[in-house]
C-alpha positions, 0 to 999 in steps of 0.5 A, spaced: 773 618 489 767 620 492 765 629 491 765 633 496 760 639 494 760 646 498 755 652 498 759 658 495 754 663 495 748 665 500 745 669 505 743 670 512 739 675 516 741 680 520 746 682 515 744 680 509 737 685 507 734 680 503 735 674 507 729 670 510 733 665 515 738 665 521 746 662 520 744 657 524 738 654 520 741 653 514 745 648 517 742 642 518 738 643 511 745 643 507 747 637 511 741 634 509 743 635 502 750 632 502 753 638 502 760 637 505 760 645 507 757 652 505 761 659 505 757 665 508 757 670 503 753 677 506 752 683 502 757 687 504 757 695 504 755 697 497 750 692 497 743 689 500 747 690 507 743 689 513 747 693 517 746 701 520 752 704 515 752 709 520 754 705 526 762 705 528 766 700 525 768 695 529 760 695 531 759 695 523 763 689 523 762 685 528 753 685 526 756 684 519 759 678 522 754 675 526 750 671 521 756 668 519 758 667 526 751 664 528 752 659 522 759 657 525 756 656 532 751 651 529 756 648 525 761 647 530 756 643 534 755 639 528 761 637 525 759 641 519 764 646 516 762 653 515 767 657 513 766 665 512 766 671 505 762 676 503 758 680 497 761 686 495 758 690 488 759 695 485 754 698 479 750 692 479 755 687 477 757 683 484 763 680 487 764 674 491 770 675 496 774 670 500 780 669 504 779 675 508 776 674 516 772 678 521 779 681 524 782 683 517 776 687 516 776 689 523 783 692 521 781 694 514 775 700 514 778 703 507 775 696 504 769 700 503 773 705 499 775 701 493 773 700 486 774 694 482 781 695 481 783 696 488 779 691 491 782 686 486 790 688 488 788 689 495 784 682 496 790 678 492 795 682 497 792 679 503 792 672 500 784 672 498 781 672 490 775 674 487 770 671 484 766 675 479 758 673 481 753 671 476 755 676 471 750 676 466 743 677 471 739 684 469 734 686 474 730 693 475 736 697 479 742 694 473 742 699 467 748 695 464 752 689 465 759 690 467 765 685 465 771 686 469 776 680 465 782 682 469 779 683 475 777 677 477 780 669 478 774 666 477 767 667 474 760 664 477 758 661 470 752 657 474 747 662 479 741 658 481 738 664 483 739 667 475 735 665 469 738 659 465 741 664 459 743 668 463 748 662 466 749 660 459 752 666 457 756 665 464 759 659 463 761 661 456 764 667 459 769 664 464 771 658 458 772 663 454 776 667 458 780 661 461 778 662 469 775 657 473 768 656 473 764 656 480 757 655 481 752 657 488 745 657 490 744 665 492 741 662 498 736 667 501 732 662 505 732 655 508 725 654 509 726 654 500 732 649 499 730 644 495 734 641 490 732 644 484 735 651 486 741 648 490 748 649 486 755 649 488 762 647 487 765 640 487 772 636 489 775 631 490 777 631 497 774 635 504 776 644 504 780 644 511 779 652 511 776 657 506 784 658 503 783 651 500 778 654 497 782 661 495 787 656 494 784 652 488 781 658 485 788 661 484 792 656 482 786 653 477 786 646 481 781 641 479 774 641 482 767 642 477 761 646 478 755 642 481 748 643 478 742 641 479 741 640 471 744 639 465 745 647 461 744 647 453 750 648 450 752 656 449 751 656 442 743 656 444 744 663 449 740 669 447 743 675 447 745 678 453 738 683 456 743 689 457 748 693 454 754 691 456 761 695 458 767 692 459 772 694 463 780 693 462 786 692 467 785 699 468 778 699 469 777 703 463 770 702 461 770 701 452 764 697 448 765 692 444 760 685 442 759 681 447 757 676 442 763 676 438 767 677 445 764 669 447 765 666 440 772 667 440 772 673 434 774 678 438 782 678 441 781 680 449 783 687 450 788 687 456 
């Protein structure tokens, strides 16, 4: 049977600080690669958010929105689905929201007062999931990495916008922990699509809406992560570039080895 290939991670602008390009221009690029459909998942409000922090909510919002909503609008004329989520972070580890709309957070400004754990339970309360986003990726403003193992449904093993050890570690960490594996491109631009720096998650029949999406996560349907390459197997990973806190169902931060965590030496702690 054929796969269809959907886009879980990029960026626009305005909403996205750190974005190059406008929803719509997307599009036809992803189309033009045989991606079956792409989710827009803008900085939220603790991250590289492009939007005034100052401004009133609903205003908030509706600017937040607006590079999704552009897609959406070029997407529509062309038959292509677009479908919408967001980045949220937090001590420089990132989440990947979906299941959730425009008028949820229009009725929802509270969103932008949870820690992990409340962003978790609230996000399931509402029928959505949460995908831990690129977990082992170090950059100059991240002192530690943070693991949440039951905070998350699903965790992004493969970022096309990270280090290859890093999505080793990745994917490891999502098999070993036993949630599903997603993989997306962290596309900022499309002017620099190409294959090489395209990933994102394959099934075997069309997503009506972004709840197929939420709903395979959840209930761990097949689907497969699509990379642009072959990763080496784990065994072969480095050790991770920063310390690395973990983080309980509680969200009570402890120490332990990531290593041994990831060669299945170390029982999980709940």
């Amino acid at each position: 049977m054929p796969s269809f290939i959907y886009e879980t991670h990029m960026h626009t602008m305005p909403s996205s600080a750190c974005s190059k390009s406008r929803g719509r221009d997307y599009v036809p690029r992803y189309i033009d690669a045989g991606y079956a459909g792409i989710i827009i998942t803008d900085h939220f409000w603790h991250g590289n958010c492009g939007i005034d922090r100052l401004l009133p909510w609903t205003e908030f919002v509706h600017q937040f929105c607006a590079g999704y909503e552009d897609a959406l609008n070029e997407g529509i004329k062309r038959g292509f689905p677009v479908f919408f989520g967001w980045e949220e972070s937090f001590e420089g580890d990132d989440y990947l929201v979906y299941g959730l709309d425009k008028q949820w957070l229009l009725d929802h400004p509270e969103v932008t007062a949870w820690d992990r754990k409340r962003q978790y339970q609230e996000v399931h309360r509402y029928g959505g999931c949460v995908v831990h986003a690129h977990p082992f990726r170090a950059a100059s403003y991240i002192r530690d990495i943070h693991l949440s193992p039951w905070l998350a449904d699903a965790i992004e093993g493969y970022n096309a916008g990270n280090q290859q050890h890093w999505n080793i570690l990745g994917m490891r960490y999502a098999q070993v922990r036993g949630l599903p594996i997603t993989a997306g491109s962290d596309n900022h631009s499309a002017e620099w699509m190409n294959p090489s720096n395209l990933a994102g998650v394959a099934f075997e029949h069309p997503l009506r809406s972004v709840d197929d999406y939420v709903r395979a996560i959840r209930e761990q349907q097949p689907m497969r992560p699509f990379l642009p390459q072959e990763l080496p197997a784990w065994t072969s990973a480095l050790e991770p570039d920063l310390p690395v806190i973990w983080h309980d169902r509680e969200e009570k931060p402890f120490r332990q080895s990531t290593m041994e965590a990831l060669r299945g030496e170390l029982p999980w702690r709940r």
